[in-house]
PALUMLO-326159 format. One record per residue (C-alpha): residue number from 1; residue in one letter; x, y, z. Coordinates in steps of 0.2 Angstrom, whole numbers. Layout:
BEGIN
<pt num="NUM" residuo="a" east="X" north="Y" up="Z"/>
...
//
This chain:
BEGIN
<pt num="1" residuo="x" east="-177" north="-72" up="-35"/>
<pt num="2" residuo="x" east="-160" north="-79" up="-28"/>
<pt num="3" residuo="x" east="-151" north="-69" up="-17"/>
<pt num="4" residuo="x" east="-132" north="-62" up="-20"/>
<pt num="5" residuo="x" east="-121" north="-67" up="-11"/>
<pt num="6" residuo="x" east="-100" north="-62" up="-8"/>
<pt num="7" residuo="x" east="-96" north="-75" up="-20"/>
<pt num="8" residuo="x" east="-107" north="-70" up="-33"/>
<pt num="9" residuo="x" east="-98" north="-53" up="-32"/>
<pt num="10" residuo="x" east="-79" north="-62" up="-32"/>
<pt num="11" residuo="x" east="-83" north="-73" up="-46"/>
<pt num="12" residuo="x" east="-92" north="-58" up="-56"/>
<pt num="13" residuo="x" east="-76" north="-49" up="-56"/>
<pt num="14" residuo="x" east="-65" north="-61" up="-60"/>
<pt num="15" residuo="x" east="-75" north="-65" up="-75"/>
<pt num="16" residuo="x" east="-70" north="-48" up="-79"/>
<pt num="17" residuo="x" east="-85" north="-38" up="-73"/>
<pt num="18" residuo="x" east="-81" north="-21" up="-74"/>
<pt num="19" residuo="x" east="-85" north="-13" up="-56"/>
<pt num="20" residuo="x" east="-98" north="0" up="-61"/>
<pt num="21" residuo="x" east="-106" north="-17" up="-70"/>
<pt num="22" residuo="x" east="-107" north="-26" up="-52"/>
<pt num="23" residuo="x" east="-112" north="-9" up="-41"/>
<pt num="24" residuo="x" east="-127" north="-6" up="-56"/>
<pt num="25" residuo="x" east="-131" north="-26" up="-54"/>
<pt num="26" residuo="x" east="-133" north="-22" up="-34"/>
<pt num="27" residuo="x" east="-140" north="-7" up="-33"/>
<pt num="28" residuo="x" east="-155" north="-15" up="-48"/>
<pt num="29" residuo="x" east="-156" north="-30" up="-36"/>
<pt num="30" residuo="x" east="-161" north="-19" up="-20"/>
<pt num="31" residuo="x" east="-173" north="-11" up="-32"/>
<pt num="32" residuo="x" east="-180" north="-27" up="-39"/>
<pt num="33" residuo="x" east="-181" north="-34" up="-21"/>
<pt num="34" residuo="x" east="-191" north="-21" up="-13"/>
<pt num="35" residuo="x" east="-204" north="-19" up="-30"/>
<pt num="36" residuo="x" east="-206" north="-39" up="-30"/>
<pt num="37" residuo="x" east="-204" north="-42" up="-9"/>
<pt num="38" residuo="x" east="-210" north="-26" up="-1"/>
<pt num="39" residuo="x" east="-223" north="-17" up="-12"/>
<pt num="40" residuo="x" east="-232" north="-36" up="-19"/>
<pt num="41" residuo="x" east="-246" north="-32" up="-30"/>
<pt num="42" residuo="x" east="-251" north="-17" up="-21"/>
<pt num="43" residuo="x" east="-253" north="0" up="-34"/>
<pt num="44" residuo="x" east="-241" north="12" up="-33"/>
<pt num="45" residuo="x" east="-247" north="31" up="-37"/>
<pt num="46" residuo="x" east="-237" north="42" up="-49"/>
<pt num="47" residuo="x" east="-224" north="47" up="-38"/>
<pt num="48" residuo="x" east="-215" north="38" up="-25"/>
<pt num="49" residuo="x" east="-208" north="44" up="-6"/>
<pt num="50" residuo="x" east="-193" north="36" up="-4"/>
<pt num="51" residuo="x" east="-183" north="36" up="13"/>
<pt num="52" residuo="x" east="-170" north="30" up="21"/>
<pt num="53" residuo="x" east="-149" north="28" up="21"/>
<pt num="54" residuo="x" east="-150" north="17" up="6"/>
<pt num="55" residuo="x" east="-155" north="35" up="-4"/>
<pt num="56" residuo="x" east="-135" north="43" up="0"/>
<pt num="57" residuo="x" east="-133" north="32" up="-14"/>
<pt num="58" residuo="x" east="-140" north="41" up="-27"/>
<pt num="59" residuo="x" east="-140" north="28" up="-40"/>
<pt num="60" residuo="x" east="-155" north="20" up="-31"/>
<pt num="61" residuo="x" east="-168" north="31" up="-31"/>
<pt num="62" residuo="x" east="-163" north="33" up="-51"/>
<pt num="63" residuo="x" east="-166" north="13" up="-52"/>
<pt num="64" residuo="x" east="-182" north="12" up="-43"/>
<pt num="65" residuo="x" east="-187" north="26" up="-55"/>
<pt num="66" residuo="x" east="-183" north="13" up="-69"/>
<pt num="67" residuo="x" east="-189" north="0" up="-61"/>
<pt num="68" residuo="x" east="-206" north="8" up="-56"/>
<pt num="69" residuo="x" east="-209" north="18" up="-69"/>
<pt num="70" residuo="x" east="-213" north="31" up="-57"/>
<pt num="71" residuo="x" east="-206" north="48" up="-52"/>
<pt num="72" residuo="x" east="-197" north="47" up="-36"/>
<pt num="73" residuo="x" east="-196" north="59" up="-23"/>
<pt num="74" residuo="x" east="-183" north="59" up="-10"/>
<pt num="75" residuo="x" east="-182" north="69" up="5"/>
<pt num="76" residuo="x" east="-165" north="81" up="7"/>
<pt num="77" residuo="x" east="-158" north="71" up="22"/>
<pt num="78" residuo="x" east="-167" north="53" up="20"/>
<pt num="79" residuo="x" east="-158" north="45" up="33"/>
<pt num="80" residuo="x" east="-168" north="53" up="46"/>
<pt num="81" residuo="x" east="-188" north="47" up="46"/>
<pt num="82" residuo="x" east="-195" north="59" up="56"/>
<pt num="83" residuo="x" east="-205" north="71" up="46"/>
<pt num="84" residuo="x" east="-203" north="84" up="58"/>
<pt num="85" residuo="x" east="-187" north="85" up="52"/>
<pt num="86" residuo="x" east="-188" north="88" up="32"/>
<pt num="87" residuo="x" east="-186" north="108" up="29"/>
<pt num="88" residuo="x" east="-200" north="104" up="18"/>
<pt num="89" residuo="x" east="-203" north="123" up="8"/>
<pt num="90" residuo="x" east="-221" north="124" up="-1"/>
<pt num="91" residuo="x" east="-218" north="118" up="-18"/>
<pt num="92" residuo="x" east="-202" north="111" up="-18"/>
<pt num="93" residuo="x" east="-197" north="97" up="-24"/>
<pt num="94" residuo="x" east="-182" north="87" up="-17"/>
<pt num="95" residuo="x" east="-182" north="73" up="-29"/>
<pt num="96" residuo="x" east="-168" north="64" up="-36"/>
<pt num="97" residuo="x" east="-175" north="57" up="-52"/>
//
């Protein structure tokens, strides 16, 4: 998988790529770098925990969902990783997707 670079975006938009076209492109290829870079060949369960700033974005935890196939769950502030923090109630469900 090649890597995107500033230029790719520059020339993607003056090729006439609309903006929503090259934020979807980027937010698929943070998807499709962490299923084939970080996760490997390891199984995945039914539903996915998934953390961190990138999820303010709420477009990405809807793309992993798609790229995954999998129901993703995302915590109500996901920037912060300590699980101390989540106001988890019993029974709910936070996720996005």
């Amino acid at each position: 998988m090649r890597r995107l670079h500033h230029s790719d975006i520059k020339r993607a938009f003056h090729e006439g790529i609309s903006r929503e076209d090259v934020v979807a492109g980027l937010v698929y290829s943070i998807c499709m770098n962490y299923h084939k870079r970080v996760k490997g060949n390891r199984s995945v369960g039914k539903k996915v925990f998934l953390q961190g700033g990138v999820c303010y974005n709420r477009a990405v935890p809807l793309a992993m969902a798609a790229v995954t196939g999998r129901h993703i769950i995302v915590p109500p502030d996901p920037g912060l990783t300590a699980p101390s923090a989540w106001p988890w109630r019993s029974g709910a469900d936070s996720s996005l997707a």
